[in-house]
N, C-alpha and C positions, 0 to 999 in steps of 0.2 A: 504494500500500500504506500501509497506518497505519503513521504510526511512533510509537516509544513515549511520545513525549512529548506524542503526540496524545490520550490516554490516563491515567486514575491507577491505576497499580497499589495493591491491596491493601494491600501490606506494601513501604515504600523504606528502607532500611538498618535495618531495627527499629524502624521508627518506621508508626503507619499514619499512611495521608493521604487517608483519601476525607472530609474537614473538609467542610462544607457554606458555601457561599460565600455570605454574608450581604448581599455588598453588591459586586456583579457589573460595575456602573457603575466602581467603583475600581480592582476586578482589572483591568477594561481599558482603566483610564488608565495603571497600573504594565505592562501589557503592549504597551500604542501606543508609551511610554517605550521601553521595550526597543528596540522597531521602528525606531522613531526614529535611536536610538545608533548601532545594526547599518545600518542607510540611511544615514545622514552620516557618522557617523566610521570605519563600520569593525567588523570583526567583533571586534579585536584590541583596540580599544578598549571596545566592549559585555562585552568577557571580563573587563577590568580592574575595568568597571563592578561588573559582577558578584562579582567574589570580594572586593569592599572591602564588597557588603553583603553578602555571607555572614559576612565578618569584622565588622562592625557586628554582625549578629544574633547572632553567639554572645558576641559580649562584651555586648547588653541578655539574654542567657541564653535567647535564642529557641532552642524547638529545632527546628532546620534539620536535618531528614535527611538520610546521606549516599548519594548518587545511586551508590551502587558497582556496582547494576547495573540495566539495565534491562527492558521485557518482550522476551520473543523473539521480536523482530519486526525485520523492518529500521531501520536508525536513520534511513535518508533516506527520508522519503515519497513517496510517488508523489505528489503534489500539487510535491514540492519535486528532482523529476528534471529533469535538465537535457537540451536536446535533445540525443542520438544525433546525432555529426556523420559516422557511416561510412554503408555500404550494406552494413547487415545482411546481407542473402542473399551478397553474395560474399563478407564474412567468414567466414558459414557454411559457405561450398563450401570456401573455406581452409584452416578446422579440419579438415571433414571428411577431408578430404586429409592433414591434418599427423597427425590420430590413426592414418588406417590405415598410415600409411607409420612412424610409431615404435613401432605394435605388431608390424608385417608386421618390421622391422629386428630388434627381439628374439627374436621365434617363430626366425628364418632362423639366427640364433646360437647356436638351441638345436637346429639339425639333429643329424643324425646325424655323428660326428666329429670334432664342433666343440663343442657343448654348454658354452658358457659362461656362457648364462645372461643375465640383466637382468632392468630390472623394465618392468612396463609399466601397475602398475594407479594408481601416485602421478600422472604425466600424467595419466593418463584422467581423472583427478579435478580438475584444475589445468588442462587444456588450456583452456579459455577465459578464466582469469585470466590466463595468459600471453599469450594471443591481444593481447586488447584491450590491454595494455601497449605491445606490439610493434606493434598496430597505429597507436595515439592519444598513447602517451605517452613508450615509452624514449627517449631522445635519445643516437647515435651520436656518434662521435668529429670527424667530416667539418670540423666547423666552427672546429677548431683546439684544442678543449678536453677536458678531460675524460670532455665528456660526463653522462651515468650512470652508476651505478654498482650491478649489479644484480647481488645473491647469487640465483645460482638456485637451487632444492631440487635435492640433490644425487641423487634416485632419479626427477627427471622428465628428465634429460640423456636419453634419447633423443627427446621431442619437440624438444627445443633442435635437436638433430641433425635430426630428419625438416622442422622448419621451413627450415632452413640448405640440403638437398638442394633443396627446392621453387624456393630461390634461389639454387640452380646456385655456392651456395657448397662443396657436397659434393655427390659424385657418388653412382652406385649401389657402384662400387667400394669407395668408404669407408662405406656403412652397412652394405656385408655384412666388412667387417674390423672391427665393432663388440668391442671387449673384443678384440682382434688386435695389440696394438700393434706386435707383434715381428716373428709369423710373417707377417704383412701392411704389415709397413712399408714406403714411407713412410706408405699409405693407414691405419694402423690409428688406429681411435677411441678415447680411453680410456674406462672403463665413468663415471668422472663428472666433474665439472669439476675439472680439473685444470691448470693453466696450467704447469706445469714437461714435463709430456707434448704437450700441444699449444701451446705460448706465444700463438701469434699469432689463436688463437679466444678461449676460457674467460681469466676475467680473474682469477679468486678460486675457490678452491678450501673446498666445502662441505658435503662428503658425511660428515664425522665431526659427526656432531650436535653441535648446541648452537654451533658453534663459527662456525656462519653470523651468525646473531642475534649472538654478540658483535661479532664483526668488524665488521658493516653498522652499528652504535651510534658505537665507535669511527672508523670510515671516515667519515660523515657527521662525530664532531666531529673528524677529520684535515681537511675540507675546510675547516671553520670556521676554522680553526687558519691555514693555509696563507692564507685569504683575512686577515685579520687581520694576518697579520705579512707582505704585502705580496709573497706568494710566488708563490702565482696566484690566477686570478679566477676561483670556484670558485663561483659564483653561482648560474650556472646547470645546476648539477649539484646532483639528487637523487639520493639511494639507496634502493634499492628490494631487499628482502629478503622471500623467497618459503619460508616456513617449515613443518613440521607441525606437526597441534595435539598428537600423539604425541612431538614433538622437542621440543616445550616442558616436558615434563619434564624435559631438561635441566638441572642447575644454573647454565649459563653462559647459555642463554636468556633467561633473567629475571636475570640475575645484574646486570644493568649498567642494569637500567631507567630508573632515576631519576639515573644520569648523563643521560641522553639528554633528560629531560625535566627537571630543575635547569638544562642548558645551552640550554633552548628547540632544541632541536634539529628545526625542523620542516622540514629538509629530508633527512629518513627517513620510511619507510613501510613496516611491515612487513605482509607479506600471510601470513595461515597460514591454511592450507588446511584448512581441518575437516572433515576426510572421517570424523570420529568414530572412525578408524581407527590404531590402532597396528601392527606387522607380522602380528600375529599376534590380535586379539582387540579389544575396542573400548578406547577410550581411557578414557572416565569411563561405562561398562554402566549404570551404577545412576546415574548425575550427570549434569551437564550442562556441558562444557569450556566451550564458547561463554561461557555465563555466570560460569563460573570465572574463565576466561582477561579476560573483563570487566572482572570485581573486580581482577585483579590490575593491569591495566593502568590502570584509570581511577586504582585507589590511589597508582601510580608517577606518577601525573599526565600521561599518556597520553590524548591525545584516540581515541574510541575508536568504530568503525564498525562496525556488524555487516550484513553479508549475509547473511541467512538465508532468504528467500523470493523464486522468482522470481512474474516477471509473472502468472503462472497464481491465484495467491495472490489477487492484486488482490480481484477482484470478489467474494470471500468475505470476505477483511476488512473490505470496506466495509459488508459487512451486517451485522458482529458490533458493534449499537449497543449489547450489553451486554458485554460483553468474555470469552463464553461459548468461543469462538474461542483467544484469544490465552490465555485461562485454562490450555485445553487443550493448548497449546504449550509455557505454560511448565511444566507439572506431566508433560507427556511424557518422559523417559528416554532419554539418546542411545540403549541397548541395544534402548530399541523403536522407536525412528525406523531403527534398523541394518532390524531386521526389515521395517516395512514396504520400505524397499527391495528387499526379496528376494523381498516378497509380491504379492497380485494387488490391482488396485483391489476386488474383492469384498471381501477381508480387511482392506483399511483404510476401506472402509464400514462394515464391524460394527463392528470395533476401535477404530477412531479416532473416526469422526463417532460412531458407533451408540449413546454409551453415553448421551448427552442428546438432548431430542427435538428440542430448536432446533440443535443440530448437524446432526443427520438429514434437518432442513428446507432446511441450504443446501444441501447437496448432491443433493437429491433430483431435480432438473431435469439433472444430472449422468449421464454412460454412466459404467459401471464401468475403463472405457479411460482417459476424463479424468480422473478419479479419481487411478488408475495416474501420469498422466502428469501431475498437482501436483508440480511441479519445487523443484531448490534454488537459491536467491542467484547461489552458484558458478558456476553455467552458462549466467548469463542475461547476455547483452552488455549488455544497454542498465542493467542495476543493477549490475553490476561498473563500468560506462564513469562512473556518478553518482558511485558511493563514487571512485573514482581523482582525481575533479577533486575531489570537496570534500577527499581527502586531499592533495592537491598543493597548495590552495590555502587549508590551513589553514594559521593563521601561532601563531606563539610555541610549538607545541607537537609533539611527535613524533606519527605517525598510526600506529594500527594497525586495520588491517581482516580482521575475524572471518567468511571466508567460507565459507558452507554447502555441503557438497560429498557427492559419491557414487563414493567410490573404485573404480574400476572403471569408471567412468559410460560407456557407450555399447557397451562389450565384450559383453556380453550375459549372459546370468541367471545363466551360470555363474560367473561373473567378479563381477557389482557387487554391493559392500556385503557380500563373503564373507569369514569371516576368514583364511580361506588365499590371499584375492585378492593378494599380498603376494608370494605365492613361486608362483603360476604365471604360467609363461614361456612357454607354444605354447599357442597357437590350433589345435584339430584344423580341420577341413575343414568341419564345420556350423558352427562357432564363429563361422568365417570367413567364412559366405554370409551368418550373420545380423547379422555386424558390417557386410557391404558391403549389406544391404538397408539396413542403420541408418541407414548414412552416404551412400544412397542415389550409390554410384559404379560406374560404367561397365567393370564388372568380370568376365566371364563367369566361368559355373561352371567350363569345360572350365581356365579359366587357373587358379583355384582346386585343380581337382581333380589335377592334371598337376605333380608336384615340386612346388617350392617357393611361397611366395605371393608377387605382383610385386607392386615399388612402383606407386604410382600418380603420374603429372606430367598434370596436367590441358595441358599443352604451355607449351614457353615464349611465346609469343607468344597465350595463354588473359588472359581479361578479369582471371582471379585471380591470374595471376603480375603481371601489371602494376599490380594495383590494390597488390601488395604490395611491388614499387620503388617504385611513388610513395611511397607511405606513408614508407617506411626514409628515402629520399630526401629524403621532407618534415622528418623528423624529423632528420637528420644522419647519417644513412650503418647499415653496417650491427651486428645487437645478436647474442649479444655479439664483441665484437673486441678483440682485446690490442693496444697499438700502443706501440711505446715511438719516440718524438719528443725525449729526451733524447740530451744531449751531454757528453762527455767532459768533466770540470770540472779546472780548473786545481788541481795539485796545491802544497800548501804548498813552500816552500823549506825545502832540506838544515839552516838558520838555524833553523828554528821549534821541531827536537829538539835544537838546542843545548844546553839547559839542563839537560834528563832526560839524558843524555848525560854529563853532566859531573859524576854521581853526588851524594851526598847528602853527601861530606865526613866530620864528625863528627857531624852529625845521624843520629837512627836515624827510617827512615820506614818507614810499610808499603807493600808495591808498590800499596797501593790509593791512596794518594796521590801517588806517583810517576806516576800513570796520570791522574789528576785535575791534575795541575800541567802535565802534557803538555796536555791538554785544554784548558785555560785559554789555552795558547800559542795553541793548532791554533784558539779559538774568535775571538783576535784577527784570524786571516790575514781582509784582506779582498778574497780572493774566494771562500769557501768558510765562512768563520766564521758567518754569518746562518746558513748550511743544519745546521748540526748542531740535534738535536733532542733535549735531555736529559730522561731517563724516571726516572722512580725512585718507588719503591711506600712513598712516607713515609718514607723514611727518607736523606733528601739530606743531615742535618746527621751521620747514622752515619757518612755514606762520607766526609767530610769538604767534602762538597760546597756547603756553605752560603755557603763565599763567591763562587756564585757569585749568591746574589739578590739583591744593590744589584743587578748589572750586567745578571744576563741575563732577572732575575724569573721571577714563574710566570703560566702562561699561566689566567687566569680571565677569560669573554668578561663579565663587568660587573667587573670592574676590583675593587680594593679599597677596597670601602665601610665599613672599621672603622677603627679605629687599632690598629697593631699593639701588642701588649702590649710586642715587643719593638722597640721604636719608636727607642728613645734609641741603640737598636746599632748596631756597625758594617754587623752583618751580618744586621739584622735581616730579617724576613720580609716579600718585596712582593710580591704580586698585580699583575698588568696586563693588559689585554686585547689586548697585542700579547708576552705574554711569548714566552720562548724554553724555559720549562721546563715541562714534562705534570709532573706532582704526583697520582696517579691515583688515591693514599690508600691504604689494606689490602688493594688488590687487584693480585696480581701477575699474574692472569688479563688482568685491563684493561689493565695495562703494555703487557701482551707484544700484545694489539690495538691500541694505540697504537704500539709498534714495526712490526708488520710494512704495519702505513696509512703511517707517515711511511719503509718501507722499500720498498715500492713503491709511491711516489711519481713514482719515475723515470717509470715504466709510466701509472701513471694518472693522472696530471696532466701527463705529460711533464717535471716537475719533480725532479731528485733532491734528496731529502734524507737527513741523515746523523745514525741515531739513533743514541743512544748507552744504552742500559738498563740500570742497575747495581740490583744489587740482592743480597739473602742470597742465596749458590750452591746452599745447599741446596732454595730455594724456587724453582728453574729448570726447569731440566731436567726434577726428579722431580712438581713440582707443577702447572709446564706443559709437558712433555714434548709432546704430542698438537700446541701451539696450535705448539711450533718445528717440527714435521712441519708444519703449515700455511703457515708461513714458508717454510721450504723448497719448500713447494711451490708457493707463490706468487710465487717466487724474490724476496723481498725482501732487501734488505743491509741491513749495519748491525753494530755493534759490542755486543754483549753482554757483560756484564760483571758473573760470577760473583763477587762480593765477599764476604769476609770466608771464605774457601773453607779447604778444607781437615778434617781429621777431628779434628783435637787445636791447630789453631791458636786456635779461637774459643773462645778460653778462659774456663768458668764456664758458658756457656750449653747446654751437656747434647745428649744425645741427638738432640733435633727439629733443631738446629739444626748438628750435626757431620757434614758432606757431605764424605764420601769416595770418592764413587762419580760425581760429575756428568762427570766426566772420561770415564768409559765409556759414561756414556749418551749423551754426544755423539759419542763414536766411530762411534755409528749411524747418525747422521743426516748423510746422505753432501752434505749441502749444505752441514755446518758445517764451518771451520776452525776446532779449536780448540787452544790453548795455553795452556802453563803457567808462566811467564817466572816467574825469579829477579829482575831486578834491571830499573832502570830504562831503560838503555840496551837490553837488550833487547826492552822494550816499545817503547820508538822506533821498533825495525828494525821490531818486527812490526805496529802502527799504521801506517805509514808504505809498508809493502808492502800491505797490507790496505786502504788508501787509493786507491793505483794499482789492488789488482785489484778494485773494487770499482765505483770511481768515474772509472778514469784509461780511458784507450785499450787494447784487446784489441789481438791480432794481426791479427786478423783486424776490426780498423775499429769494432768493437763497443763502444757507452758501458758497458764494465764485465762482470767477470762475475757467476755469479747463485750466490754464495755468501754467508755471513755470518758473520763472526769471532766466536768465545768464547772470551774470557779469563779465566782463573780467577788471579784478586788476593789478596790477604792484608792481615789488619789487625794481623799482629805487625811491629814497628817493628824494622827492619836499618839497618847502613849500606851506603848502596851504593854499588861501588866505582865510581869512572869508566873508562867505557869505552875496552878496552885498544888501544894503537895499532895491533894487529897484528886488532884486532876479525875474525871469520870471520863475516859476514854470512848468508854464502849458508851455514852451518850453523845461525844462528840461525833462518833462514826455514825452511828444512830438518827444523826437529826436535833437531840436537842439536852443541854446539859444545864445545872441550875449553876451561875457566872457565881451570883452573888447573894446570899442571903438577906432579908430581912433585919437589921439590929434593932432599930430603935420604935415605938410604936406600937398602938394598942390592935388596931385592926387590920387583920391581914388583908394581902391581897396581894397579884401575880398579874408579872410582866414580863410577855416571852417579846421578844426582840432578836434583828437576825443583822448581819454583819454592818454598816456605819450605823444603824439604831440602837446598836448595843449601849452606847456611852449615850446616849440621849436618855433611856431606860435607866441608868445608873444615877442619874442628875434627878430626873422624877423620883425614882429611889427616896434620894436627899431630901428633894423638895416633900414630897407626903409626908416622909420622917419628922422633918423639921417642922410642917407649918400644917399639920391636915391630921397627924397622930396615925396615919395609917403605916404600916408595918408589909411594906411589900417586898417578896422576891425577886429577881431579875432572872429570867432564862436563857440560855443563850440557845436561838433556833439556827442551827449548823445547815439545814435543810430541811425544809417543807416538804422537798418533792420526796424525798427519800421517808420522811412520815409519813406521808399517806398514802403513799406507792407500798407500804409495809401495813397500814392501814386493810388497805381494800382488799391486799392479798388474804387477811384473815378473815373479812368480810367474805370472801369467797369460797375458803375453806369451810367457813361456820356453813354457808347457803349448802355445800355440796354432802357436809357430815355431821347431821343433825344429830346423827347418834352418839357420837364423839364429844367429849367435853369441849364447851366452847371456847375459843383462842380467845386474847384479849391485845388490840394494838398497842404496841408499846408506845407510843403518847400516850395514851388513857393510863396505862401502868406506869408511869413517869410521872406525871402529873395526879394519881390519886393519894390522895391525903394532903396535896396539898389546898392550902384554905381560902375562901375568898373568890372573886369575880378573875376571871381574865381578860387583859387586855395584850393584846398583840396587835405590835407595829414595825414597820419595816419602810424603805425607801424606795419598795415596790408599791405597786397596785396594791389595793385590797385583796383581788382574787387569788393572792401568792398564800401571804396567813390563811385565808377563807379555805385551803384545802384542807384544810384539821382541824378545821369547828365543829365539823361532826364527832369529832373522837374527842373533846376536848371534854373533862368530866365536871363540868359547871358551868357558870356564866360566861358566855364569852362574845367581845368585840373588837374590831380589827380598826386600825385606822391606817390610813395608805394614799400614796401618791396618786391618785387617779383622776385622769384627765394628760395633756399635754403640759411636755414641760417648757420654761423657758428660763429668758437670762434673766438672773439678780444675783444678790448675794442669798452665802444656804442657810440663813437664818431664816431671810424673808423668804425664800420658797416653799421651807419647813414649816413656817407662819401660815402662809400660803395653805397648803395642804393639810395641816394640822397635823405634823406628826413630830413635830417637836418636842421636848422635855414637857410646855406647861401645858401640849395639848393633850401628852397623855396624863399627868396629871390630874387634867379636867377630866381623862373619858374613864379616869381609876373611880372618881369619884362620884360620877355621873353612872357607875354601874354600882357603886357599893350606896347610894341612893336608892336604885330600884330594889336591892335588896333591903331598906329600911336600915341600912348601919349606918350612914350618916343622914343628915336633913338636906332635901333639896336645896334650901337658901343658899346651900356654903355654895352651890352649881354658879350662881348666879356672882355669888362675891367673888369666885375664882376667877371665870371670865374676865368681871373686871380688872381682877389686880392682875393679871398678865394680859391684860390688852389684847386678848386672841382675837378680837376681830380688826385690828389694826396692824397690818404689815409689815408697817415702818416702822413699830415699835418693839420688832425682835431683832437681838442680840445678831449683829451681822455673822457670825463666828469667826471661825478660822478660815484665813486667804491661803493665797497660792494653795500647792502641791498638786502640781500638773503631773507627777508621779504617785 
């Protein structure tokens, strides 16, 4: 096939270039040159050559057009195809088999009773890129390493599945418990890759769009990373990401490109399917994706592949000595390449060839059948098998390959290239003869017509099951497979939270640096200090984390070729290409893909590593909410760490940035522990447990489990106290410990409080003591979520064994005996304390940040909100009123003398600590 550079187009970046070459003798000295380069040095070297004379030409003001996209044609020539090392026809017989048995798995799902559905028409489109991977290129775990590392598209999981049966990795059992996970466990399949549902298949979870393409960017530079600082040898592992050209509208898609290719990252390869199809309608009707998706890529500096024509193609391209052909290709419309898909070879004689007469000419020794059967890129072994190796074996830059596809492809007329192809799920019974004439299989009508449609197993001991262990075999075992090879890692000594531990004295800090000074310890231990992996989205020197770049630097793979401006510092800024710190810039998207790569690391490398992510709280949760549901479900670990958190702590910075709700939205993500610690010593316990269950030995022999901590920090500066001798561990791991007693005061009463409300809680304390005679405790609430998440579990238990002596949650066994109303408050919403008002064994009312925040000072926004010292106060008093232990009046005299409804009239507090 002609490839485009065999050729001048018209018009290359707004520049024309059909120039007439004066002096043909020179062109082919400058182009034997080139040859030359690419034969002796290297392709990597001829690229160098190259962009230093495009950089010459534009600085003598030459104008050099920019190559952003080129004709639509394949980019690898048929002159420049490398030989086919399989045996075509029994790959064919493969396929054949792998598409009837993931359509035949969906249709059976969608029986009568069962009806759950699947997709089947994104394989159909993709089955052969998949194919050839799995046959020539993924590499299995077998050989001790990594392996590959391949995001599949998450709506072609059932070919994954129908491939996996062929190899007696899955039975019939499990493909008809497809989307069953429950009622058919243990056989049930989940509907996409999921590795928290199935662990020991699916490695990476990628069916919430856009969030594949990130990951796979980040994952390849995770292995860069890990090979660099001496972690493993991640050499020989590629990543390979299997995309749509409908998912690239994504913003997380393209969001991270030019990471990928600033860090030469050429060991990724993304494949996007261009089946021109979105779920419901074409992708670019009037435009042209392929060429879009070009521009965007070649801009990001992305080497860039296009499969758009199979074999069938050849012999016409090579006739179009005027480029009357390729003119036509590129001035075609994806919306009417959709059509001819649906149409007859007669309608793309008129239409397509018909409308010039040298068009009309090649096709004329043509039946209107082969016409019909002018194939896409997408489906041709032997031009997917070329682009894979020149993308594998391209060096300095990331590969993407633009393959042409026919969503539906082999299902039959009702099915390909329709835009409802998307959301149908059964094959009737003609659907069904003419998909087994397609795929020419050994199928009778009667087995057809008779209930349900059967799989099909060509036998285990058939030329294609064997031809396809060899293969796996050859390549390292079987794709995909989760494996974790990870070992329990020696945890630091009781010695190393010495120091957090031992409170902050008469210094005032904020738990964000109490957590950072711990980290500093935890990064010395040396058996575990190399694995921590610090994240932070630009702003290391906010959280006060700067000192840690003399020692542990940042990780850039060409090192630091400037001088720092701040050179002369202590702490000044260093680059290294063995750093210890991800720097990922204004993206907290990238973070959190850098987190959850260097979090299951355990998994895919067999290496664990221990990240650490700090960053604004508000910018978590609510901004990557989706990527920590990936997390989780990737079961990656690692320490997250909500900084500067709170609704009225981050003081001056307004609304965008006043998170009082990150607390609840992690309450949902049943993979997260997370916590809200007051004071230093309590972050010890909870680091330091979160260590062991993370990284230490299960009970059950297991390297760790598959949770990830979030702690929500502060940047208002406290003293903190040292931790007391009588410390209650097991209620700081728990959720909730009592801080402070009660001393002075006739009438009790109880104040849980959770991390910056603790010391507000301790001031009321004072104040009831002193001026109200009431005698209250201070709680410290370590975690809500972790209480009622322990809560409802007993609540479920009791529903399920009535018979069995009833559980009691341990808040309610925490809190009984003690005396009095409670009041709970926090720098969150209400709805944060409000999870354990059910369990809570008395009176109980919450007071909370709720509504939007803004700028003041944090007295006045605590005024504000009312959850300040004298508002709890008021609500101590305002509940042991309703209980009849004090007189309503004092409600009314309290208000007044702290001025609770006037603003201005509370104590500004403490300034600064942007850490």
């Amino acid at each position: 096939m002609a490839s485009g550079s065999d050729r001048n187009p018209i018009i290359i970046g707004g520049l024309p270039s059909q120039v007439p070459d004066f002096d043909p003798e020179e062109t082919q000295e400058w182009l034997d040159s080139l040859d030359a380069a690419v034969d002796q040095r290297g392709r990597e070297r001829a690229r160098y050559l190259m962009l230093r004379l495009i950089e010459r030409a534009r600085e003598k003001r030459v104008a050099v057009p920019e190559m952003r996209s080129t004709d639509y044609v394949n980019t690898i020539a048929t002159k420049d195809e490398p030989f086919f090392p399989g045996n075509e026809e029994i790959e064919r017989k493969i396929l054949n088999a792998t598409r009837w048995n993931a359509a035949v798995m969906v249709s059976r799902a969608q029986r009568p009773g069962i009806g759950v559905g699947g997709h089947i028409a994104t394989f159909a489109s993709s089955a052969s890129l998949y194919d050839v991977g799995f046959n020539h290129f993924f590499r299995g775990k077998d050989e001790g390493d990594g392996g590959d590392q391949i995001f599949f598209q998450g709506h072609a999981s059932p070919g994954i599945y129908a491939r996996a049966f062929l190899l007696d990795r899955l039975g019939e059992q499990q493909l008809d418990a497809f989307r069953q996970e429950k009622s058919k466990a243990p056989h049930g399949l989940s509907s996409y890759p999921h590795p928290r549902l199935m662990p020991d298949f699916w490695e990476f979870p990628t069916v919430s769009m856009g969030l594949g393409p990130l990951g796979a960017i980040f994952q390849a530079r995770m292995n860069r990373y890990m090979e660099a600082r001496g972690i493993a040898d991640t050499s020989k592992s590629h990543v390979w990401a299997f995309l749509g050209d409908g998912e690239m509208d994504e913003p997380e898609s393209l969001g991270q490109l030019t990471l990928a290719a600033r860090e030469g990252l050429d060991n990724l390869t993304f494949v996007v399917n261009c089946n021109l199809q979105r779920l419901d309608g074409p992708v670019r009707g009037n435009g042209k994706v392929i060429q879009e998706l070009e521009s965007v890529f070649r801009g990001a500096g992305w080497n860039v592949i296009k499969l758009v024509w199979d074999r069938t193609w050849d012999p016409l391209l090579a006739q179009d000595r005027d480029g009357v052909l390729v003119n036509k290709m590129n001035t075609t419309p994806d919306g009417q390449f959709q059509t001819y898909a649906t149409e007859t070879g007669a309608y793309i004689r008129d239409h397509f060839f018909g409308g010039d007469h040298r068009l009309r000419a090649m096709v004329e020794n043509m039946t209107d059948d082969q016409i019909l059967h002018l194939g896409r890129g997408g489906h041709d072994h032997r031009k997917i098998y070329a682009a894979y190796k020149a993308a594998h074996e391209h060096k300095g830059q990331p590969t993407v390959i633009l393959a042409k596809t026919i969503k539906g492809w082999t299902l039959g007329p009702n099915f390909e290239g329709r835009n409802a192809t998307h959301q149908m799920k059964k094959l009737t019974v003609a659907d069904l003869k003419g998909f087994r004439d397609r795929l020419h299989l050994p199928i009778s009508d009667k087995e057809l017509e008779s209930g349900l449609p059967p799989y099909y197993h060509p036998g285990r001991n058939s030329e294609e099951i064997q031809y396809m262990h060899d293969r796996r075999k050859g390549l390292g075992g079987y794709v995909p497979t989760r494996v974790v090879r990870a070992k329990p890692l020696p945890l630091p000594e009781d010695k190393t939270y010495a120091s957090v531990k031992k409170g902050s004295g008469q210094q005032s800090i904020a738990t964000t640096m109490a957590f950072v000074r711990l980290l500093k310890d935890l990064m010395r231990d040396k058996e575990i200090g190399k694995r921590f992996v610090l994240i932070a989205p630009d702003e290391y020197r906010t959280f006060g984390m700067d000192s840690f770049f003399p020692s542990a630097k940042i990780y850039n793979p060409l090192g630091q070729q400037y001088e720092a401006v701040d050179r002369d510092l202590l702490l000044a800024y260093k680059e290294s290409p063995t750093g210890q710190m991800l720097h990922d810039g204004i993206s907290e998207a990238g973070c959190t893909a850098s987190l959850i790569a260097a979090g299951s690391a355990y998994a895919t490398h067999g290496e664990p590593l221990i990240p650490v992510y700090v960053f604004y709280s508000m910018f978590g949760f609510q901004r990557t909410g989706d990527q920590f549901w990936q997390m989780a479900d990737q079961l990656a670990r690692g320490f997250v760490l909500g900084a500067t958190a709170g609704r009225t702590t981050l003081t001056g910075e307004g609304l965008q940035h006043a998170d009082g709700h990150s607390q609840l939205l992690a309450s949902t993500n049943p993979g997260c522990v997370a916590y809200d610690p007051a004071f230093g010593f309590e972050i010890a316990h909870i680091v330091k447990d979160g260590l062991r269950r993370m990284y230490g030995e299960t009970a059950d022999g297991r390297p760790g489990e598959d949770v990830f901590y979030y702690l929500t920090v502060y940047n208002e500066p406290i003293q903190h106290p040292a931790e007391p001798a009588d410390v209650d561990v097991e209620g700081i791991l728990k959720g909730i410990h009592r801080f402070k007693a009660g001393e002075a005061g006739s009438i009790p009463a109880q104040i849980i409080a959770s991390g910056v409300a603790v010391p507000w809680a301790v001031e009321a304390q004072r104040i009831l003591a002193s001026e109200w005679d009431v005698r209250a405790d201070v709680w410290s609430a370590t975690s809500w979520n972790e209480l009622r998440r322990e809560a409802v579990e007993v609540e479920r238990h009791n529903l399920l064994h009535p018979e069995e002596e009833q559980q009691v949650p341990y808040v309610t066994r925490k809190l009984s005996g003690a005396e009095g109303p409670f009041v709970a408050v926090s720098d969150w919403m209400r709805s944060v304390p409000d999870q354990i008002a059910r369990w809570v064994p008395g009176t109980y009312q919450s007071l909370g940040a709720d509504g939007f925040g803004f700028a003041d000072t944090r007295g006045a926004a605590r005024r504000y909100f009312h959850i300040d010292a004298q508002s709890i106060v008021v609500a101590v008093l305002t509940e042991l009123a309703r209980e009849g232990k004090v007189d309503r009046s004092v409600l009314k005299q309290a208000i007044d003398r702290y001025q609770l409804l006037d603003v201005s009239a509370a104590d500004p507090g403490a300034a600064g600590g942007d850490a």
